[in-house]
mmCIF file of the C-alpha atoms, coordinates in Angstrom:
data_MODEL
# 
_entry.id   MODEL 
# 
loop_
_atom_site.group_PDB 
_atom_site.id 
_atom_site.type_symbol 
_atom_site.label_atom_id 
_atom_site.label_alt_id 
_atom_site.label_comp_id 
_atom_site.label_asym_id 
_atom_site.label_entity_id 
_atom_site.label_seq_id 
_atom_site.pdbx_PDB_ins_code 
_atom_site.Cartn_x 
_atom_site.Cartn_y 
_atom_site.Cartn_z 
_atom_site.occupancy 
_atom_site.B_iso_or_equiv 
_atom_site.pdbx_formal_charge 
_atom_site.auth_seq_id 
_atom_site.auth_comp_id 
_atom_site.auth_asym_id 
_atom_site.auth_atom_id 
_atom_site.pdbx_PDB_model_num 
ATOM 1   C CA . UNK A 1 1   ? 187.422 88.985  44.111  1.00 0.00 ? 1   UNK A CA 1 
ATOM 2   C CA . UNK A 1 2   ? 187.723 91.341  47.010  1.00 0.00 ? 2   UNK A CA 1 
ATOM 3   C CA . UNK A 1 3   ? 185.004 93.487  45.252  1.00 0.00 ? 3   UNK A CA 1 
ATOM 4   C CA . UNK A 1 4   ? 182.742 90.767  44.717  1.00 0.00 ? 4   UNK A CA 1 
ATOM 5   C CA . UNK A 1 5   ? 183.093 89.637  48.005  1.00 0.00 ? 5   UNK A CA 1 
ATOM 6   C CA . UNK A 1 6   ? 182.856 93.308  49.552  1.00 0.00 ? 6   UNK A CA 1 
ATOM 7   C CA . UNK A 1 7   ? 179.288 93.971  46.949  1.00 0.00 ? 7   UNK A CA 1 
ATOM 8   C CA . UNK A 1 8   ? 178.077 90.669  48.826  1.00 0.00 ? 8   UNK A CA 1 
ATOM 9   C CA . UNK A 1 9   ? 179.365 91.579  52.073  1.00 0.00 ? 9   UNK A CA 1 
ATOM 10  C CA . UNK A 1 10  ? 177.313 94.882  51.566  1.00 0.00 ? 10  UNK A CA 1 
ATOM 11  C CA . UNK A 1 11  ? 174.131 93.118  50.303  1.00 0.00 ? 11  UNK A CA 1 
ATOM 12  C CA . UNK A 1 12  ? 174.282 90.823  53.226  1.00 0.00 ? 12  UNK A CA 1 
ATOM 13  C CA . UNK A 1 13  ? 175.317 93.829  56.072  1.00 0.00 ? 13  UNK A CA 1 
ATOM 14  C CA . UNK A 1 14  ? 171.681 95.759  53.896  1.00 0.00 ? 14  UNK A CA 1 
ATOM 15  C CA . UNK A 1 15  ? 169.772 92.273  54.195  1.00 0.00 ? 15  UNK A CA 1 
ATOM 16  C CA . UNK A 1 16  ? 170.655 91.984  57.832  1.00 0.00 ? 16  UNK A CA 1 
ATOM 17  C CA . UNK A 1 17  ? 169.565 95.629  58.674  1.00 0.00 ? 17  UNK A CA 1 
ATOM 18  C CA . UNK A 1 18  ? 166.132 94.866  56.806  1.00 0.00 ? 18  UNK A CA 1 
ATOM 19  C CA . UNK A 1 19  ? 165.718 91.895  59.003  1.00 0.00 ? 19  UNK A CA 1 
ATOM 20  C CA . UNK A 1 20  ? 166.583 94.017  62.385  1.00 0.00 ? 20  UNK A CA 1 
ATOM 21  C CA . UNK A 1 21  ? 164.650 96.666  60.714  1.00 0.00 ? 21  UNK A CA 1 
ATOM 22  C CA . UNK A 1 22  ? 161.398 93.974  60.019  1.00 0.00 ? 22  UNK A CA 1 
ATOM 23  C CA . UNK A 1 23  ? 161.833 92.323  63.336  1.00 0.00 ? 23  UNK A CA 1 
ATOM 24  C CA . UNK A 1 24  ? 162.002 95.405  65.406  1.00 0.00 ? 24  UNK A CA 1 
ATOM 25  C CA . UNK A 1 25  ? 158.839 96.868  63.620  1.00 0.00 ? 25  UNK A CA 1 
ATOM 26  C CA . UNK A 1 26  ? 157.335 92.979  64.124  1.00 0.00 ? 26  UNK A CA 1 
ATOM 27  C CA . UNK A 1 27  ? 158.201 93.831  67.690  1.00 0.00 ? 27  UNK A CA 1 
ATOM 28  C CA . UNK A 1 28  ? 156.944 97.451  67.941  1.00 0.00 ? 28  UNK A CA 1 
ATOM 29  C CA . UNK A 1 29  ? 152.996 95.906  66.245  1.00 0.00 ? 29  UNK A CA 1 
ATOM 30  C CA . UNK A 1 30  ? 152.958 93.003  68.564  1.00 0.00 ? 30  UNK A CA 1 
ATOM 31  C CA . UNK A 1 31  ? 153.455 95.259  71.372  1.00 0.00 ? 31  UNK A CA 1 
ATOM 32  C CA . UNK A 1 32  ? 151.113 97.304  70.289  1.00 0.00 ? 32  UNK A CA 1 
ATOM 33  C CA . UNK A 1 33  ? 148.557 94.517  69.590  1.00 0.00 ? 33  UNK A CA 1 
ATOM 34  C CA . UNK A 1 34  ? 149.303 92.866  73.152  1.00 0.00 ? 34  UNK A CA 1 
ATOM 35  C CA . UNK A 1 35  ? 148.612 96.358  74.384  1.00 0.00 ? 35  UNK A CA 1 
ATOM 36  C CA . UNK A 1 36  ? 145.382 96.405  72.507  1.00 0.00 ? 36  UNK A CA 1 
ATOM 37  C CA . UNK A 1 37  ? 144.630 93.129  73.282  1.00 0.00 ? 37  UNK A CA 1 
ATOM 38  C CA . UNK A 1 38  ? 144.743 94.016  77.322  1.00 0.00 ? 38  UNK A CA 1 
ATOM 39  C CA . UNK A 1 39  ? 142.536 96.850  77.028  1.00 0.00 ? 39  UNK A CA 1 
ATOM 40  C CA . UNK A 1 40  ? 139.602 94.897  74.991  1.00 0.00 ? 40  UNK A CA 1 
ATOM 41  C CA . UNK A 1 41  ? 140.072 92.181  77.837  1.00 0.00 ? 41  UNK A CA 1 
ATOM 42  C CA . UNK A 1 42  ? 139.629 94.669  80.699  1.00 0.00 ? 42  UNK A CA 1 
ATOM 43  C CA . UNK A 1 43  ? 137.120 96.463  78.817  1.00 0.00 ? 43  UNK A CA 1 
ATOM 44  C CA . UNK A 1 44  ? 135.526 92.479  78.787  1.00 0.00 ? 44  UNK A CA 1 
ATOM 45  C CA . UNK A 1 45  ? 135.952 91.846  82.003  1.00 0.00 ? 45  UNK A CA 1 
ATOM 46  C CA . UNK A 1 46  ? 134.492 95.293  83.104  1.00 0.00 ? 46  UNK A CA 1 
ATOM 47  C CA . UNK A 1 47  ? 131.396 94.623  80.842  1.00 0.00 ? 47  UNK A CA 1 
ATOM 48  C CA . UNK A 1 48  ? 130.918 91.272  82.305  1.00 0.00 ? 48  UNK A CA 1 
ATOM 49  C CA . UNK A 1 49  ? 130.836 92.787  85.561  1.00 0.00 ? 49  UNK A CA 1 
ATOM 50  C CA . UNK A 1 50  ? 128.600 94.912  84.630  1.00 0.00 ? 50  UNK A CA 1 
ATOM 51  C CA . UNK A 1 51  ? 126.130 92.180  83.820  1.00 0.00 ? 51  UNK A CA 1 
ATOM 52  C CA . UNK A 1 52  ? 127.455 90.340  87.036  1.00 0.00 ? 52  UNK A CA 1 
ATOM 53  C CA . UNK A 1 53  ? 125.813 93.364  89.199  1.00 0.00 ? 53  UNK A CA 1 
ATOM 54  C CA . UNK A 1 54  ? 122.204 93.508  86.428  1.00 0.00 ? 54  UNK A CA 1 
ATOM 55  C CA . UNK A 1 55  ? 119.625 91.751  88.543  1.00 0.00 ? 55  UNK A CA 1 
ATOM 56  C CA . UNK A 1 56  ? 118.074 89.119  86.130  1.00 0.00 ? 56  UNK A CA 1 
ATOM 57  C CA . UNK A 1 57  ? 114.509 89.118  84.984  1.00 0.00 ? 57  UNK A CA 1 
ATOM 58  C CA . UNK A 1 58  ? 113.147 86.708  87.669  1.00 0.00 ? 58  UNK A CA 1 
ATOM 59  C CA . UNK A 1 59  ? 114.528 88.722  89.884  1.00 0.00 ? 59  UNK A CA 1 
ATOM 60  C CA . UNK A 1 60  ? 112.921 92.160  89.093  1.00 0.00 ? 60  UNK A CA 1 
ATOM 61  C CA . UNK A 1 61  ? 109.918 90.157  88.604  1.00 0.00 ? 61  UNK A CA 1 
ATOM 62  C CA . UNK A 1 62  ? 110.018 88.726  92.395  1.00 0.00 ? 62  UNK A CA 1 
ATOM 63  C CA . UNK A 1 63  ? 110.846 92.600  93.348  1.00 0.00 ? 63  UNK A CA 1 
ATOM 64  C CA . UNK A 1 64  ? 107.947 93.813  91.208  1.00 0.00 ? 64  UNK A CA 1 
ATOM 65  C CA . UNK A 1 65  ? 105.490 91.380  92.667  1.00 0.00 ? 65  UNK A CA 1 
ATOM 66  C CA . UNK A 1 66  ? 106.753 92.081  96.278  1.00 0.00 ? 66  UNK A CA 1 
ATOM 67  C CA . UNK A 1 67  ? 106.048 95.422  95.943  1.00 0.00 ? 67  UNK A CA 1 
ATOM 68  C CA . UNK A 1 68  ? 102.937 95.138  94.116  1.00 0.00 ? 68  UNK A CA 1 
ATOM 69  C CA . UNK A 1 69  ? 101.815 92.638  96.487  1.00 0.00 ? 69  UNK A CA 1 
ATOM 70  C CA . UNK A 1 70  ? 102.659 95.246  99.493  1.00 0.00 ? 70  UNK A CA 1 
ATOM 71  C CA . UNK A 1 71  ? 100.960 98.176  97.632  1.00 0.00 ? 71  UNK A CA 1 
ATOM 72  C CA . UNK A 1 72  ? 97.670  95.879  97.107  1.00 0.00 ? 72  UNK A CA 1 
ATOM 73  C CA . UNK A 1 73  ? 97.916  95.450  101.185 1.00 0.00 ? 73  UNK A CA 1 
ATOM 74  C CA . UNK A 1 74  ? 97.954  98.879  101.989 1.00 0.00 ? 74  UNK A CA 1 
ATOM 75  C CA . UNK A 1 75  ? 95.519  99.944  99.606  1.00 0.00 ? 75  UNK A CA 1 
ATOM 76  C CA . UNK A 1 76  ? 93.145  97.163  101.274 1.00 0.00 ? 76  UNK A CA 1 
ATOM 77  C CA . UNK A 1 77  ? 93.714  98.647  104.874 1.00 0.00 ? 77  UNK A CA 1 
ATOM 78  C CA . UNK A 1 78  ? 93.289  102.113 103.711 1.00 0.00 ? 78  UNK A CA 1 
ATOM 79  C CA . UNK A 1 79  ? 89.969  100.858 101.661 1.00 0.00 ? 79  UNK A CA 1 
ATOM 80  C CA . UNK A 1 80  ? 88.704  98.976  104.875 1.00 0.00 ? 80  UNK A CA 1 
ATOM 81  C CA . UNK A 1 81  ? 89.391  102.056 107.260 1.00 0.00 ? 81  UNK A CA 1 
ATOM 82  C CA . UNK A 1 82  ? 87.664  104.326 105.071 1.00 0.00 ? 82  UNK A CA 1 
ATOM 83  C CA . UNK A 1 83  ? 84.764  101.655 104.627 1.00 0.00 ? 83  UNK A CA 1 
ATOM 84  C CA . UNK A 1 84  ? 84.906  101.407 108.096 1.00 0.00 ? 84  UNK A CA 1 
ATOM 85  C CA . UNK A 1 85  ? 84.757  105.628 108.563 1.00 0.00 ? 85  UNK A CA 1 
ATOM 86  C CA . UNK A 1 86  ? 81.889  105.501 106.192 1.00 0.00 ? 86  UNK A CA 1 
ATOM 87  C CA . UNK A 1 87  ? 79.541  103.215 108.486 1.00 0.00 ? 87  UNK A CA 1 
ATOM 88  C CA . UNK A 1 88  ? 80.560  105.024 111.197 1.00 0.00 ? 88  UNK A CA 1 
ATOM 89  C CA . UNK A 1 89  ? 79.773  107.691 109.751 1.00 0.00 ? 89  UNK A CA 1 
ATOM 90  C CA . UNK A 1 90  ? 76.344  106.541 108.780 1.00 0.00 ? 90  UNK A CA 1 
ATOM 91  C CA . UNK A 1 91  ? 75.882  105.915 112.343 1.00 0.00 ? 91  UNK A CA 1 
ATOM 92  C CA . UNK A 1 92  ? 76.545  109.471 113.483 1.00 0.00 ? 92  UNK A CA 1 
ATOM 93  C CA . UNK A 1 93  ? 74.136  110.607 110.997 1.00 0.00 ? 93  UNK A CA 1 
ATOM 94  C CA . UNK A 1 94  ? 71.552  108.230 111.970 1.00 0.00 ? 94  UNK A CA 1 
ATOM 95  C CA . UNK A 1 95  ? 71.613  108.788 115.814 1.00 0.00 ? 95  UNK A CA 1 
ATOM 96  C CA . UNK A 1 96  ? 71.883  112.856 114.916 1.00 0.00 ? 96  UNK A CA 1 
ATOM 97  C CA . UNK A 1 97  ? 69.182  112.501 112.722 1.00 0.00 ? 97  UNK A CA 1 
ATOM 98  C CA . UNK A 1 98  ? 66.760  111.116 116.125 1.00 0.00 ? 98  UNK A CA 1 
ATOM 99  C CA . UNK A 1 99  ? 68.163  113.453 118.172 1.00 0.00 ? 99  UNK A CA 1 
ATOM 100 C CA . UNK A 1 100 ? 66.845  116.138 116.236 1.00 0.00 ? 100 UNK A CA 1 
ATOM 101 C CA . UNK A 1 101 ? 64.200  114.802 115.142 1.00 0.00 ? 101 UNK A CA 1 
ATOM 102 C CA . UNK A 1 102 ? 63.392  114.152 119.049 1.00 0.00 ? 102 UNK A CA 1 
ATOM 103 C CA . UNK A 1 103 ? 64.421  117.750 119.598 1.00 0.00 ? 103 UNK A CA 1 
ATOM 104 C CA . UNK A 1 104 ? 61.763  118.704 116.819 1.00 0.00 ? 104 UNK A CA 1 
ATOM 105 C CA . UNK A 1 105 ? 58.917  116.974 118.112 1.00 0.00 ? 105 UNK A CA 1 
ATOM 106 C CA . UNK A 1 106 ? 59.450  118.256 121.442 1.00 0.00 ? 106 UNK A CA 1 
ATOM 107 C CA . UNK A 1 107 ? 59.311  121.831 119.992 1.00 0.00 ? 107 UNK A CA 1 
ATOM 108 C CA . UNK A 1 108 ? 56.085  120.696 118.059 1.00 0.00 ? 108 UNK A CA 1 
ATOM 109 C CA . UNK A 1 109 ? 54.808  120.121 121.980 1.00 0.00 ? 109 UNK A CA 1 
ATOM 110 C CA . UNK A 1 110 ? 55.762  122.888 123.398 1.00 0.00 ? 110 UNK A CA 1 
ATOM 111 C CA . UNK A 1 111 ? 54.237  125.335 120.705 1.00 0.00 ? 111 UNK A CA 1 
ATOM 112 C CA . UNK A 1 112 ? 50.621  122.833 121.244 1.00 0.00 ? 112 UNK A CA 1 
ATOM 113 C CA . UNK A 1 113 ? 51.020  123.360 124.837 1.00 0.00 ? 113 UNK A CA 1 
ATOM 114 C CA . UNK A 1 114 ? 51.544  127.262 124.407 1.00 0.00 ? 114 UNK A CA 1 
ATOM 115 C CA . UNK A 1 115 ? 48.549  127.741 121.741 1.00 0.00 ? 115 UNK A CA 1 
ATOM 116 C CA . UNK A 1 116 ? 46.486  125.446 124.331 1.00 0.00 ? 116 UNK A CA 1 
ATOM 117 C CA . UNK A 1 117 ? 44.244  128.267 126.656 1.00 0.00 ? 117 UNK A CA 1 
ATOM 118 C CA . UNK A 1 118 ? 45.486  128.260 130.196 1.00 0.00 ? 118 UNK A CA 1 
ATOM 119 C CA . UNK A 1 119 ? 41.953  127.515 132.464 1.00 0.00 ? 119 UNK A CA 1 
ATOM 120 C CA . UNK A 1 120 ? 42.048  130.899 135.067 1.00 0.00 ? 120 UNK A CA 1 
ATOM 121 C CA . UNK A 1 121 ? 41.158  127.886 137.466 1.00 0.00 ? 121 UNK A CA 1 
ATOM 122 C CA . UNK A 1 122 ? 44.097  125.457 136.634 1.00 0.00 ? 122 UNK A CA 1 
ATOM 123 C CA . UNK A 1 123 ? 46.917  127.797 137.837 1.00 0.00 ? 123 UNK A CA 1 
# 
């Protein structure tokens, strides 16, 4: 009987280092799992802060208008000066254009008056 019970003592002693063998390798995947497990949620929570800091669509849209809206603006003033450089331009041209044509006409005179025979009596 000793030799039965020291064959069963043996099977039991090998089924009890399978079970310390299966729980410590249970052990050794959950930690690794857990460890797994932290890195896809910090890897989660970095992507969701990533979206946290994305400006949503309404948002670039109220950015975009603002700044096409600002653009529009200065391209009006800068239109409207250079309309307004244009007619003053216009008017510089005008008023040079009498002055020389002023300046002309009183070179037309002169020449008359020097083609026009001096009387020997008038001087």
């Amino acid at each position: 009987m000793r030799f039965l019970k020291s064959a069963d003592e043996r099977e039991i002693a090998s089924l009890r280092k399978s079970v310390v063998d299966l729980e410590r390798r249970l052990a050794n995947q959950e930690g690794l799992h857990d460890n797994r497990l932290n890195q896809l949620e910090a890897k989660v929570s970095e992507h969701e802060q990533r979206l946290n800091d994305v400006p949503s669509t309404s948002q670039i849209v109220s950015a975009m208008e603002a700044l096409l809206s600002k653009t529009m603006t200065s391209l009006d003033a800068r239109l409207s000066a250079q309309a307004n450089s244009i007619e003053v331009l216009k008017s510089t041209v005008s008023q040079t254009d009498e002055l020389l044509e002023k300046v002309l006409e009183s070179i037309d005179r002169l020449k008359e008056d020097e083609n026009v025979p001096v009387l020997a009596g008038s001087r």
